[in-house]
Backbone as JSON Lines, residues from 0, in Angstrom:
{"i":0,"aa":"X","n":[0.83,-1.18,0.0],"ca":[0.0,0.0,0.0],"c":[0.88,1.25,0.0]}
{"i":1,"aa":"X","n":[0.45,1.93,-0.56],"ca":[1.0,3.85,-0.98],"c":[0.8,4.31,0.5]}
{"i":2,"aa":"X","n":[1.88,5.63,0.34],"ca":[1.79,6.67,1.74],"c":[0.61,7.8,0.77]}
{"i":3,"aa":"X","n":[0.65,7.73,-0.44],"ca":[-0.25,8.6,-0.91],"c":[-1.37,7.98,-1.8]}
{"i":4,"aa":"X","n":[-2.4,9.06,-2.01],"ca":[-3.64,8.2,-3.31],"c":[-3.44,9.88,-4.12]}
{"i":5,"aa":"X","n":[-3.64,9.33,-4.75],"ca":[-3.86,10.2,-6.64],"c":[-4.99,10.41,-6.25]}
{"i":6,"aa":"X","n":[-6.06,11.5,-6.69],"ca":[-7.31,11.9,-7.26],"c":[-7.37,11.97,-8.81]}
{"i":7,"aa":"X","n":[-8.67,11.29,-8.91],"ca":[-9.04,10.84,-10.13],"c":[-9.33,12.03,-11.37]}
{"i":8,"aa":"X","n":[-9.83,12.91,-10.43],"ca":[-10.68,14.06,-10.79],"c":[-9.44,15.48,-11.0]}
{"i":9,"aa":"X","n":[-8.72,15.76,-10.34],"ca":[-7.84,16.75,-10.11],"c":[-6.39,16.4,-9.85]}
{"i":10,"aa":"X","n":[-6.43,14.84,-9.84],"ca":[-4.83,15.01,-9.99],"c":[-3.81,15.31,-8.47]}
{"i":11,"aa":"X","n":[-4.1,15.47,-7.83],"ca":[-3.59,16.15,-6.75],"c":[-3.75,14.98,-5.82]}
{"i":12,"aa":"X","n":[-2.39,14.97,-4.98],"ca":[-1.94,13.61,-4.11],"c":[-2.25,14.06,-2.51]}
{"i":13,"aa":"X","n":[-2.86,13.09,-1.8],"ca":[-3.46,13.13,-1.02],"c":[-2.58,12.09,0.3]}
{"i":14,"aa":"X","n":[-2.81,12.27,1.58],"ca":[-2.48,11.52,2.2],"c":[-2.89,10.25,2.33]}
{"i":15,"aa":"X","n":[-2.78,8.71,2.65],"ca":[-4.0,7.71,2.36],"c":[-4.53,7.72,3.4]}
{"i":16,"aa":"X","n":[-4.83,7.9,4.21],"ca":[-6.08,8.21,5.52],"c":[-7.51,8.82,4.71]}
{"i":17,"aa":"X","n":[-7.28,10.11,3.79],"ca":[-8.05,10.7,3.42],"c":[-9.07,9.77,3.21]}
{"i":18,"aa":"X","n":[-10.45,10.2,2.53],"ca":[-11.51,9.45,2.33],"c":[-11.93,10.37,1.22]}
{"i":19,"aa":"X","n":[-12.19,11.54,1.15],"ca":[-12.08,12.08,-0.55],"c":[-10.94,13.09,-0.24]}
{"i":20,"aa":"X","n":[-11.58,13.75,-1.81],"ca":[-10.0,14.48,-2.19],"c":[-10.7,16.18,-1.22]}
{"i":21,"aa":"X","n":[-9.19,16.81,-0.6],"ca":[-9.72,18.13,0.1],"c":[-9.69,19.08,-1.12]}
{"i":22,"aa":"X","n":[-8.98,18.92,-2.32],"ca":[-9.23,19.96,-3.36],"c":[-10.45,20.17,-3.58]}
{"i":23,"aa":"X","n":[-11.17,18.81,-4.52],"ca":[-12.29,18.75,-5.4],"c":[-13.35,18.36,-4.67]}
{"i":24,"aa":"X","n":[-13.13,17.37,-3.51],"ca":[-14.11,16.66,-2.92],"c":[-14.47,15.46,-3.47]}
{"i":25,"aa":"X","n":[-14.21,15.0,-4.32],"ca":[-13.75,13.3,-4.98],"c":[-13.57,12.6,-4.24]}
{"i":26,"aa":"X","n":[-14.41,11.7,-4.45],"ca":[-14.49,10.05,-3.4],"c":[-13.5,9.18,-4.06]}
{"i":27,"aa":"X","n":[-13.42,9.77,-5.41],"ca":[-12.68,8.83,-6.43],"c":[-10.85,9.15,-6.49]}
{"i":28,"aa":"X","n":[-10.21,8.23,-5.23],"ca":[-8.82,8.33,-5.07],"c":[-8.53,7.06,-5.54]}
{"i":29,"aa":"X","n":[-6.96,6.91,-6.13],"ca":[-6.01,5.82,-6.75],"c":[-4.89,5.86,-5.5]}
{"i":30,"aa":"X","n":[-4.43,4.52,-5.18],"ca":[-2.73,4.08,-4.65],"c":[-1.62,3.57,-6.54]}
{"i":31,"aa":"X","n":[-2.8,3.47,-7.42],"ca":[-2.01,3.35,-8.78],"c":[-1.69,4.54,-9.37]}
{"i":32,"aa":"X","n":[-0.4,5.24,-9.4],"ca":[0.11,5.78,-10.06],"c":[1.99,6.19,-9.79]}
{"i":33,"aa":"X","n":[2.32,6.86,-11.19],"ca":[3.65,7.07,-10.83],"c":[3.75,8.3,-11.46]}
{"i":34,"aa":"X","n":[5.21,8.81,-10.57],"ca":[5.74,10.01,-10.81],"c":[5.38,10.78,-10.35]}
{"i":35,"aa":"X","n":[5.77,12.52,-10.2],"ca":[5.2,13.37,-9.37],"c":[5.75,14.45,-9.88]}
{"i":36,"aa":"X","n":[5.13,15.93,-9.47],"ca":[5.56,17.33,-10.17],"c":[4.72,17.9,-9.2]}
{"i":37,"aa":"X","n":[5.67,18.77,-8.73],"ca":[5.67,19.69,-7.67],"c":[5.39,20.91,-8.17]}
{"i":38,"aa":"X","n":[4.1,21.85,-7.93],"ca":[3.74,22.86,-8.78],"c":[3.64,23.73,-7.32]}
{"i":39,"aa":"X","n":[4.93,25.01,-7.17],"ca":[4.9,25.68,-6.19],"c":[4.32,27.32,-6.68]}
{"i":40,"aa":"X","n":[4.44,27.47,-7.94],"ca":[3.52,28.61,-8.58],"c":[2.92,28.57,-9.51]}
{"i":41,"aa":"X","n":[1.73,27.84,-9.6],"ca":[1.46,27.62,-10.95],"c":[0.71,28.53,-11.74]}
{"i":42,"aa":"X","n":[0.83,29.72,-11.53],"ca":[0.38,30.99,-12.52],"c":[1.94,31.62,-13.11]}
{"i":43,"aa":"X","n":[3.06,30.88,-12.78],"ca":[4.52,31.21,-13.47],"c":[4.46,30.16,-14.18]}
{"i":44,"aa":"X","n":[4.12,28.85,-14.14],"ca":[4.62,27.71,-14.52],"c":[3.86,27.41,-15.88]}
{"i":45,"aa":"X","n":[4.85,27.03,-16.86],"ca":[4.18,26.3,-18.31],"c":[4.12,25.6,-18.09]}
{"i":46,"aa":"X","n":[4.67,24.23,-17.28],"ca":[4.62,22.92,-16.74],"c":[2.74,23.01,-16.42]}
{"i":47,"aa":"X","n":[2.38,24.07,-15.3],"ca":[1.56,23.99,-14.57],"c":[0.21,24.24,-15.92]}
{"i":48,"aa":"X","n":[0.24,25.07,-16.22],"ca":[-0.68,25.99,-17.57],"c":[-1.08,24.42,-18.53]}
{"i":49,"aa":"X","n":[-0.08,23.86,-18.88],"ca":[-0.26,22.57,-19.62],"c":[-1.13,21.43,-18.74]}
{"i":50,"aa":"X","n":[-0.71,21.85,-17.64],"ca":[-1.34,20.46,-16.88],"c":[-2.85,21.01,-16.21]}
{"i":51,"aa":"X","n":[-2.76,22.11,-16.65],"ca":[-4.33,22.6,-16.4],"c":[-4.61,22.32,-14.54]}
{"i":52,"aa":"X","n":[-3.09,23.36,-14.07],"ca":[-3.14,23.32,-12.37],"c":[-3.02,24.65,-12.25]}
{"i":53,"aa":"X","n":[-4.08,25.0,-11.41],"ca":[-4.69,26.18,-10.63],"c":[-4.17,26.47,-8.95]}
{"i":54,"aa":"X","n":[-3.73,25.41,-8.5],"ca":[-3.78,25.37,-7.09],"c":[-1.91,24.79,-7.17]}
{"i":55,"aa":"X","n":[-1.37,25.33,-5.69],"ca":[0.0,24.59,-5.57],"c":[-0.09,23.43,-4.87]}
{"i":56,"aa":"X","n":[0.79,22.75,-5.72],"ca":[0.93,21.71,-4.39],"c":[1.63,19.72,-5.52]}
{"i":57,"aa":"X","n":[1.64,18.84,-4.6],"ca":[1.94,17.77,-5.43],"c":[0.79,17.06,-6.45]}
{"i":58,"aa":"X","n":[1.26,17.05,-8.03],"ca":[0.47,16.19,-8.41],"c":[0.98,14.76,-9.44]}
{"i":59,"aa":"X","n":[0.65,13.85,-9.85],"ca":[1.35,12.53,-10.36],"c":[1.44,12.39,-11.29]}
């Protein structure tokens, strides 16, 4: 088992305790996924603009 779950909906990594996501409110979390990108400004970031992220923080 993962220290984190993916959201299905927004992308954004969650602790696994959670029960939905605190971004979106998504019931719908994953322990399947890989990789990660750390978006600490994403109104500077083309990384972020492409990945269609509004909010900072980790996503997979």
């Amino acid at each position: 088992m993962t220290d984190r779950l993916a959201c299905r909906e927004c992308h954004s990594l969650h602790e696994a305790s959670v029960q939905a996501c605190p971004v979106c409110g998504s019931s719908s979390l994953s322990d399947d996924w890989a990789g990660c990108v750390i978006v600490a400004h994403p109104n500077q970031s083309d990384v972020a603009g492409a990945m269609i992220v509004t909010q900072p923080g980790h996503m997979p």
